[in-house]
C-alpha positions as CSV (number, residue, x, y, z in Angstrom):
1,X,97.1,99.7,155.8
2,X,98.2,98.3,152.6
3,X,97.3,94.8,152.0
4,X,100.5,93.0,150.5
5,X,99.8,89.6,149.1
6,X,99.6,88.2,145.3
7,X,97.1,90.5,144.2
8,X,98.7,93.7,145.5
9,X,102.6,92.7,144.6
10,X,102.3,89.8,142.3
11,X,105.4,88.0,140.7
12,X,106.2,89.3,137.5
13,X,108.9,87.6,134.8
14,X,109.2,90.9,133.0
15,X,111.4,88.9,130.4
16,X,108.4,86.7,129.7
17,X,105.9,89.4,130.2
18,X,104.1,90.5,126.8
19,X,102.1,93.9,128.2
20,X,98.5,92.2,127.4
21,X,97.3,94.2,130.3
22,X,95.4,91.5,131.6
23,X,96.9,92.1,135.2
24,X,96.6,95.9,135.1
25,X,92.8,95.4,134.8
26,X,92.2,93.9,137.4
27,X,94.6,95.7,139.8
28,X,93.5,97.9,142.5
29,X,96.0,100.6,140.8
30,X,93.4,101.4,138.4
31,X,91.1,103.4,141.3
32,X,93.8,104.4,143.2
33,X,96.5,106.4,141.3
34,X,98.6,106.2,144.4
35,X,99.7,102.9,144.1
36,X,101.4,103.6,140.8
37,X,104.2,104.8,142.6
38,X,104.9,101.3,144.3
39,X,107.9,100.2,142.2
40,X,107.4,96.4,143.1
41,X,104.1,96.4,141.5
42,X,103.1,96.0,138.2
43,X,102.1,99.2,137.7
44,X,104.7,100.5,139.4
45,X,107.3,99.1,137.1
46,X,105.1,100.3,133.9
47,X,104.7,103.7,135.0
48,X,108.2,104.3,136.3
49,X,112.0,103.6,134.6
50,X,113.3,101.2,137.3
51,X,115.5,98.4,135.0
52,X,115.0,99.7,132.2
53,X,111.6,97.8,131.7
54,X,110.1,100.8,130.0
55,X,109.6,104.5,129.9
56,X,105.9,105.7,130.2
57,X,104.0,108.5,131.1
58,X,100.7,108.5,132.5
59,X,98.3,108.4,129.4
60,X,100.5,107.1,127.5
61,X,100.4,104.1,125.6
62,X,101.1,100.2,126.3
63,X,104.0,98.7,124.0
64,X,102.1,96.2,122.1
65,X,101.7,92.7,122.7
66,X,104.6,90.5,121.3
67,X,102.1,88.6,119.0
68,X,100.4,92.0,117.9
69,X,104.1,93.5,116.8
70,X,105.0,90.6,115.3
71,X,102.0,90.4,112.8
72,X,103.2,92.7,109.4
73,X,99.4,94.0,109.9
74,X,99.4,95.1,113.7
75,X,96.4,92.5,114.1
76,X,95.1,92.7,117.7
77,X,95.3,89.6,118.6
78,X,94.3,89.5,122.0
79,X,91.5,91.3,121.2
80,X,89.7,89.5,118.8
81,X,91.0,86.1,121.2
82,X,89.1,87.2,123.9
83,X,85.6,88.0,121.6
84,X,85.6,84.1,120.5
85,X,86.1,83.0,124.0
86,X,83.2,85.3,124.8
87,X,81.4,83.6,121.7
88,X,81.2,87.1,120.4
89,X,81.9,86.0,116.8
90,X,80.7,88.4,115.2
91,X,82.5,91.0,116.7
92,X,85.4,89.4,116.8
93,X,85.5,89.1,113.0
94,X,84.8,93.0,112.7
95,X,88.1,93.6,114.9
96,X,89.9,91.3,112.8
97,X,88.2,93.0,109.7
98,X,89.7,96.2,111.5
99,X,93.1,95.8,110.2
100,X,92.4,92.7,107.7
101,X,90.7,92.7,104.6
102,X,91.3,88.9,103.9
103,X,90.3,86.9,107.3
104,X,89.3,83.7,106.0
105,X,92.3,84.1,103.2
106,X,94.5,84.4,106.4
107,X,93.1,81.7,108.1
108,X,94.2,79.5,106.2
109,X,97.7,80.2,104.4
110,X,99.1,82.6,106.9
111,X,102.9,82.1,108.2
112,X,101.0,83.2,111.5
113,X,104.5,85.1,113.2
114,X,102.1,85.9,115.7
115,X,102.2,82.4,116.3
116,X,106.0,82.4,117.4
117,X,106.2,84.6,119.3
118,X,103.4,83.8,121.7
119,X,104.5,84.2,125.2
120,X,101.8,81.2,126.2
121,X,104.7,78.5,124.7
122,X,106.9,79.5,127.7
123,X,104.5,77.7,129.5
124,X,103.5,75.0,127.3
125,X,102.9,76.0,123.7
126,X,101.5,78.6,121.6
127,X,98.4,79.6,120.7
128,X,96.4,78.2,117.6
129,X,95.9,81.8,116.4
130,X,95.3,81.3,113.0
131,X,92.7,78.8,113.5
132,X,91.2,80.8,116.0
133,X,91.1,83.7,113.4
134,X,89.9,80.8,110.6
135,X,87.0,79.8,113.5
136,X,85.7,83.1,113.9
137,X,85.5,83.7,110.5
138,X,83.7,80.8,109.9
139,X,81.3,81.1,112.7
140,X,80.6,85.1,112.2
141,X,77.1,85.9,110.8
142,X,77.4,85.7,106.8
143,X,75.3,88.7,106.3
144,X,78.0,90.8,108.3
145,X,78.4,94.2,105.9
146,X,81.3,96.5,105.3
147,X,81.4,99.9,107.0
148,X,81.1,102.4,104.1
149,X,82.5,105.7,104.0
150,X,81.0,108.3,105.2
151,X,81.6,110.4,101.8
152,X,83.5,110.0,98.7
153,X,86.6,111.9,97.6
154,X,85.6,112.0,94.0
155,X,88.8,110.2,93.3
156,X,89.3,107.2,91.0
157,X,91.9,104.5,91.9
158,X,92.7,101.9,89.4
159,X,95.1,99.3,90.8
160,X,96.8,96.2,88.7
161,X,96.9,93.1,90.4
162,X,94.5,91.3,92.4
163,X,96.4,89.2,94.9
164,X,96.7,90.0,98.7
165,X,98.5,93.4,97.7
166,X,95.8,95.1,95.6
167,X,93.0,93.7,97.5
168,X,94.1,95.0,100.6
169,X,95.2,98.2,99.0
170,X,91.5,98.0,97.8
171,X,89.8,97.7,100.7
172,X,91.8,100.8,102.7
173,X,90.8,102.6,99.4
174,X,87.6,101.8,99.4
175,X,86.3,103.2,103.5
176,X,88.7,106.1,102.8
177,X,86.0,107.1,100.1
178,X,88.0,106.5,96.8
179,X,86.8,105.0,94.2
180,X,88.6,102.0,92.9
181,X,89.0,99.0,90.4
182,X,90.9,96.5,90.1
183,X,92.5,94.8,86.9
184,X,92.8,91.5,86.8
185,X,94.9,89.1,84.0
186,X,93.6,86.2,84.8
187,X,89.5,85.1,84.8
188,X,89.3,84.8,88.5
189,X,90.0,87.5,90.8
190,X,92.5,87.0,93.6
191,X,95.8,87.1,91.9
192,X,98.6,84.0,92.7
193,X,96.2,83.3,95.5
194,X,93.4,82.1,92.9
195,X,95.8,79.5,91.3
196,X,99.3,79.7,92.4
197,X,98.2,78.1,95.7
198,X,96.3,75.0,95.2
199,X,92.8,74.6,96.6
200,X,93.5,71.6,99.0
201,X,95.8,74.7,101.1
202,X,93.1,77.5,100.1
203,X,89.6,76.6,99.3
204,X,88.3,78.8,96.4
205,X,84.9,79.3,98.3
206,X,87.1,80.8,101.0
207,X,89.2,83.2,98.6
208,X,85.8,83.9,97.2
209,X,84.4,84.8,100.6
210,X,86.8,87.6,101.2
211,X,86.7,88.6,97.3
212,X,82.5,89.1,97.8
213,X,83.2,91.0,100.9
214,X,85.4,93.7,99.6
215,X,83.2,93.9,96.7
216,X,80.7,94.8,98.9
217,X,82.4,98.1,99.7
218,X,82.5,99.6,96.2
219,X,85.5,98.0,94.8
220,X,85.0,96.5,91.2
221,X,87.7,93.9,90.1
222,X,87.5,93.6,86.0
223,X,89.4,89.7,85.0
224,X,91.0,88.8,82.1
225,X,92.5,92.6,81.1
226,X,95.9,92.3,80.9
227,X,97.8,95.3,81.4
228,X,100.6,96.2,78.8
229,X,98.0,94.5,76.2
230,X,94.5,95.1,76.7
231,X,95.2,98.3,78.7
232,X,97.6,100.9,79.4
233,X,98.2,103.8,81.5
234,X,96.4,106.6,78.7
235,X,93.5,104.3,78.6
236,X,93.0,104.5,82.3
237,X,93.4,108.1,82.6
238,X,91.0,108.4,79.4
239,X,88.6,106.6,82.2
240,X,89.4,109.4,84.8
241,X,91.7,107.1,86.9
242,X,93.9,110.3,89.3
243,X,96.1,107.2,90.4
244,X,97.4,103.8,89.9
245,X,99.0,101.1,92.0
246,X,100.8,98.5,90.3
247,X,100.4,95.2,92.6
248,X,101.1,92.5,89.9
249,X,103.2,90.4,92.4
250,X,106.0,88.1,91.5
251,X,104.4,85.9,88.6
252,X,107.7,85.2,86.7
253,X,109.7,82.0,88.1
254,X,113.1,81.8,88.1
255,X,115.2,78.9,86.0
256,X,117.5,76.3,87.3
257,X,120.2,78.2,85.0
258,X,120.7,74.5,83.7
259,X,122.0,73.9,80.5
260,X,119.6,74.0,77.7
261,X,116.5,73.8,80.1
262,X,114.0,75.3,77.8
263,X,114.8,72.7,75.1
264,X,113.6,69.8,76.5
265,X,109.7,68.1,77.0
266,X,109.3,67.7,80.3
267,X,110.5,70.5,82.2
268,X,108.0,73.2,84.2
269,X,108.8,76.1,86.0
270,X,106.4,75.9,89.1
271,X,104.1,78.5,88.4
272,X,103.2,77.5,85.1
273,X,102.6,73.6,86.6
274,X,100.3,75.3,89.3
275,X,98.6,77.5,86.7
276,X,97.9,74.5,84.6
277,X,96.5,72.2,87.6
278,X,94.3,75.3,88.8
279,X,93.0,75.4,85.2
280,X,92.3,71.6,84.9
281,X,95.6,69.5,83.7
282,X,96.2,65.9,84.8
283,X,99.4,64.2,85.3
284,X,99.6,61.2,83.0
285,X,100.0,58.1,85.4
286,X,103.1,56.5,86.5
287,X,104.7,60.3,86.3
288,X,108.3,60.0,88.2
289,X,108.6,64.1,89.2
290,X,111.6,65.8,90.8
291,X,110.4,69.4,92.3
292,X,113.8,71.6,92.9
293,X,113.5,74.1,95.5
294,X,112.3,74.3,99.6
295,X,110.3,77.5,99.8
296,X,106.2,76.5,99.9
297,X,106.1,76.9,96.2
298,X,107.7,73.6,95.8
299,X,105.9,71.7,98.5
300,X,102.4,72.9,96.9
301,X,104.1,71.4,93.7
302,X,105.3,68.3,95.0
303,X,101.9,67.5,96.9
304,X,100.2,68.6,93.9
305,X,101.9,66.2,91.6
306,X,101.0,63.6,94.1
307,X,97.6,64.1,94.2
308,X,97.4,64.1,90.5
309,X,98.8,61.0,90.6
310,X,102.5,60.9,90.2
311,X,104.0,57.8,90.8
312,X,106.4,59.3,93.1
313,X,107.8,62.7,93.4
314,X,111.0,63.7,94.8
315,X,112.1,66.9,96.1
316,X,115.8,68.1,96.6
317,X,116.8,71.2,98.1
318,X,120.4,72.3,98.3
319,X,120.7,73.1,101.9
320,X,119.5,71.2,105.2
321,X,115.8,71.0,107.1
322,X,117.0,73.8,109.3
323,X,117.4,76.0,106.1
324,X,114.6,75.3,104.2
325,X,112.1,78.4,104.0
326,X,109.1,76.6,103.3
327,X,106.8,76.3,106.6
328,X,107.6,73.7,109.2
329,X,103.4,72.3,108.7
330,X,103.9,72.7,104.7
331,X,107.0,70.6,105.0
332,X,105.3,67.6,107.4
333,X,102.2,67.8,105.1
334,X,104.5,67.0,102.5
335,X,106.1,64.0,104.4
336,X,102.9,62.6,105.2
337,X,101.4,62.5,101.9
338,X,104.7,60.5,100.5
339,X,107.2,63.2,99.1
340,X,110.7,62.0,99.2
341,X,112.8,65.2,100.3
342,X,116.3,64.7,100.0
343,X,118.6,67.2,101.7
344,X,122.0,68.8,100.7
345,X,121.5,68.1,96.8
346,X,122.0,70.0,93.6
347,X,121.0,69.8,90.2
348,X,123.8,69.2,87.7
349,X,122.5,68.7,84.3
350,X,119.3,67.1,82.4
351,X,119.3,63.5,81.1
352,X,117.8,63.4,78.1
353,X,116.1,61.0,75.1
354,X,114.9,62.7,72.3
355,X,114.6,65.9,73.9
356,X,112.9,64.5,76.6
357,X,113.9,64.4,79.9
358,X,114.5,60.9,81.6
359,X,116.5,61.7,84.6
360,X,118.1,64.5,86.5
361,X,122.0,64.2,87.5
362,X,122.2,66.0,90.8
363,X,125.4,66.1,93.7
364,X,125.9,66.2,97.1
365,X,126.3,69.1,99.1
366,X,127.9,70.6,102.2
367,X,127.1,74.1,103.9
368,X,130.8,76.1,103.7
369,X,130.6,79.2,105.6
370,X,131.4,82.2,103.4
371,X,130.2,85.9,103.4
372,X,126.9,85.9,105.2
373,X,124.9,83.3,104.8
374,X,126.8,79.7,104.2
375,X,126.2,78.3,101.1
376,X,126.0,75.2,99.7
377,X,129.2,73.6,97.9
378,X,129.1,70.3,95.8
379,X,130.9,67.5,97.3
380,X,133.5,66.0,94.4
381,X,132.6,62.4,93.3
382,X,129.1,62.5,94.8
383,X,127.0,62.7,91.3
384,X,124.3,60.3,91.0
385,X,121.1,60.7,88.5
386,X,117.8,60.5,89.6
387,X,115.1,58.5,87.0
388,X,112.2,61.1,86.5
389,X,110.3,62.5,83.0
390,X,109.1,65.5,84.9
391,X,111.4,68.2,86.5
392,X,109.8,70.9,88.1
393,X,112.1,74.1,88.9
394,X,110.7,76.0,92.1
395,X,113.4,78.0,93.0
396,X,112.0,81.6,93.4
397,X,109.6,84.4,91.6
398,X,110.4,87.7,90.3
399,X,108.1,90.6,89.0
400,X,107.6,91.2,85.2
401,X,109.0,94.6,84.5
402,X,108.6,93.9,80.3
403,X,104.6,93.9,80.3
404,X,104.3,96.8,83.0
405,X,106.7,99.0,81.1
406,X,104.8,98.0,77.8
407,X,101.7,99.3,79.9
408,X,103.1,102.4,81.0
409,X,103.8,103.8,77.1
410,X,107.3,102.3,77.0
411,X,108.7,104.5,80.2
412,X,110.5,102.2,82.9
413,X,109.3,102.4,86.8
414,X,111.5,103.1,89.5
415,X,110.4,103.2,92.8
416,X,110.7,104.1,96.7
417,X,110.5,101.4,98.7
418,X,109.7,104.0,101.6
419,X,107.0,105.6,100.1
420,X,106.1,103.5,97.2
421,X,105.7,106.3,94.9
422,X,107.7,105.8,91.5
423,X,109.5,108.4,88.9
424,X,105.8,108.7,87.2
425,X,103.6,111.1,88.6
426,X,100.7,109.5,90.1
427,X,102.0,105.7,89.7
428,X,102.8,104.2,93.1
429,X,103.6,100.2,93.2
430,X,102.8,97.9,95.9
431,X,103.1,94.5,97.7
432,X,105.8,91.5,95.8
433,X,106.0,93.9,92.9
434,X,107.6,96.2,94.8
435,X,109.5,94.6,97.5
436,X,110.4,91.2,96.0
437,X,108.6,87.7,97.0
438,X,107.2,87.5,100.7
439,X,104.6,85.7,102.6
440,X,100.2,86.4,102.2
441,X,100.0,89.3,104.9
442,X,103.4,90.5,104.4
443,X,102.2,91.6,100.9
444,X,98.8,92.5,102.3
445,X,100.8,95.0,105.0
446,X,102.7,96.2,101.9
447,X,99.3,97.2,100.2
448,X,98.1,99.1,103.0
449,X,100.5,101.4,102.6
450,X,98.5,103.2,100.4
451,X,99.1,106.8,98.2
């Protein structure tokens, strides 16, 4: 007789429930295939269609765990959760490695979706998965080596770019058997990730970390070539290259579209302020600095001004908190350290002495609902100037078509953003190049969609 109790017909939220399976192993269903068909069980509802929950067939597979489908990599997260609490650190990091060539990278700046939609916060709150993934890879033997392939193709990849794209491109590359090398423009490998985010966010001996360890597997990065100058296309297929992946990200920034911006002393667009701190500049004391823009671009700006030692920074943003794209810890780091972020205001015009810049006339704004997203409107007779001899325009990234085109002989790309293949034969692109700016693994998941 069938024993009916909390282990045989447990109570199941299937709106809350995220399929890790943690249930089905240790129901009684697994030995006895009969109990399947009992439609108030667990198993029964998996294995049958009753409301809709979902459609399976013996053998087939489990939907994936919410936090595993809402990672752009498909990282198993309960997986490699459930080797740390084993302290199985090693192995963990190899199941992380699994679908993630930059683990430590990851650890550290990842926007972590897997993190939101973590069933645990309907109980209390989510899991700290990126830590976790930062602990394991801290804590997993150093002298853990690559899997190699188990024989070369005899084919030579040559990608452009060495940011989270090209190196995760790389590293799929690499244990398929290809050959492949990496151009770099700048002298450190690691693309925006090597200067575009500072190292109080991302620790150079970290970036370096994952940089030695795709190394290991055959890849060789070659810094300060810039493509469309040093190099071009014939000159790569001169060195046998059968294909290249152009992963150059978005390292252009966009303008304020202010009147004569690019006349005055004083005025930065953020990448070129974060280049120059990565590459040693100081702030001259006293420094009043306004940083325009809420994506994470402009808080690693506006903290970075501070800790050069600006005498204060201020950051405005056109639209509310509940708008702002930057990340939620980002923006309370940013707080805490003593940036001044004013809400719902607009840059008008420079104020200007000498063509130099001593203040920044900005506006009020209001949210008016229009096609799509609202957008922000300038209140009438709400102009007020804001005393500062820095501005600092961090308002978006695009790619830069001019020196890729110049590298391809003069012919102009354009591309699938299906397939990533391109109107040259053999030319694919990849990662912020090729789908605009995004987040660390979103460009990473981009990259592994190789040729």
């Amino acid at each position: 007789m069938a024993v009916e109790g909390r282990t045989h017909k447990p109570v199941i939220d299937f709106e809350r429930c995220s399929f890790c399976a943690a249930c089905m192993e240790a129901c009684p269903a697994e030995l006895m295939p009969e109990m399947r068909q009992e439609i108030d069980t667990m198993r029964g509802k998996i294995y049958s269609d009753q409301d809709g929950l979902v459609h399976l067939k013996e053998g087939d597979s489990l939907p994936l765990p919410k936090c595993q489908s809402a990672c752009p990599i498909s990282q198993d997260v309960r997986g490699y959760l459930r080797l740390i609490a084993r302290k199985q650190y090693t192995e963990a990091l190899e199941l992380i490695r699994a679908a993630n060539a930059l683990p430590s990278i990851c650890g550290h700046v990842c926007h972590h979706p897997c993190e939101s939609a973590c069933v645990r916060a309907n109980l209390d709150e989510a899991l700290s998965i990126r830590s976790l993934k930062r602990f394991a890879a801290d804590m997993a033997a150093p002298s853990l080596l690559p899997a190699k392939p188990v024989s070369s193709l005899n084919k030579k990849v040559s990608i452009i770019g060495s940011g989270p794209a090209g190196l995760a491109a790389a590293y799929e590359l690499a244990k398929t058997g290809y050959t492949v090398e990496i151009i770099e423009s700048y002298h450190r490998p690691g693309g925006l990730l090597a200067w575009a985010i500072p190292a109080f966010r991302l620790p150079r001996e970290i970036l370096q970390r994952d940089i030695d360890f795709i190394r290991q597997t055959g890849v060789e990065i070659r810094t300060g070539i810039e493509f469309g100058k040093d190099l071009t296309l014939a000159d790569l297929e001169k060195t046998g290259t059968d294909a290249v992946i152009i992963a150059t990200g978005t390292q252009t920034g966009l303008t304020l579209a202010l009147e004569n911006e690019d006349n005055y002393e004083g005025y930065q667009e953020c990448l070129q302020f974060l280049r120059s701190i990565s590459d040693g500049m100081t702030l001259e004391p006293g420094r009043q600095v306004i940083v325009v823009g809420g994506g994470n671009a402009a808080m690693d700006s506006a903290r970075s001004a501070l800790k050069q030692g600006a005498a204060k920074v201020i950051l405005i943003y056109r639209r509310g908190p509940l708008e702002m794209p930057a990340d939620q810890e980002e923006v309370k780091a940013a707080l805490a350290e003593g940036v001044d972020i004013q809400f719902f205001t607009m840059p008008l015009t420079f104020i200007t002495q000498d063509h130099r810049i001593t203040g920044l006339a900005c506006a009020k704004t209001e949210l008016k609902a229009e096609d799509g997203r609202p957008s922000p409107v300038k209140i009438e007779g709400s102009d007020f100037i804001i005393p500062a001899d820095l501005v600092i325009s961090a308002v978006g990234q695009k790619a830069d078509h001019d020196s890729i085109t110049t590298g391809l002989n003069g012919k102009k790309l354009e591309a699938d953003a299906g397939t990533l293949a391109t109107n040259l034969p053999k030319v694919f692109v990849a990662g912020d190049f090729a789908q605009g700016s995004s987040t660390v693994v979103e460009a990473m998941a981009n990259g592994k969609n190789r040729p």
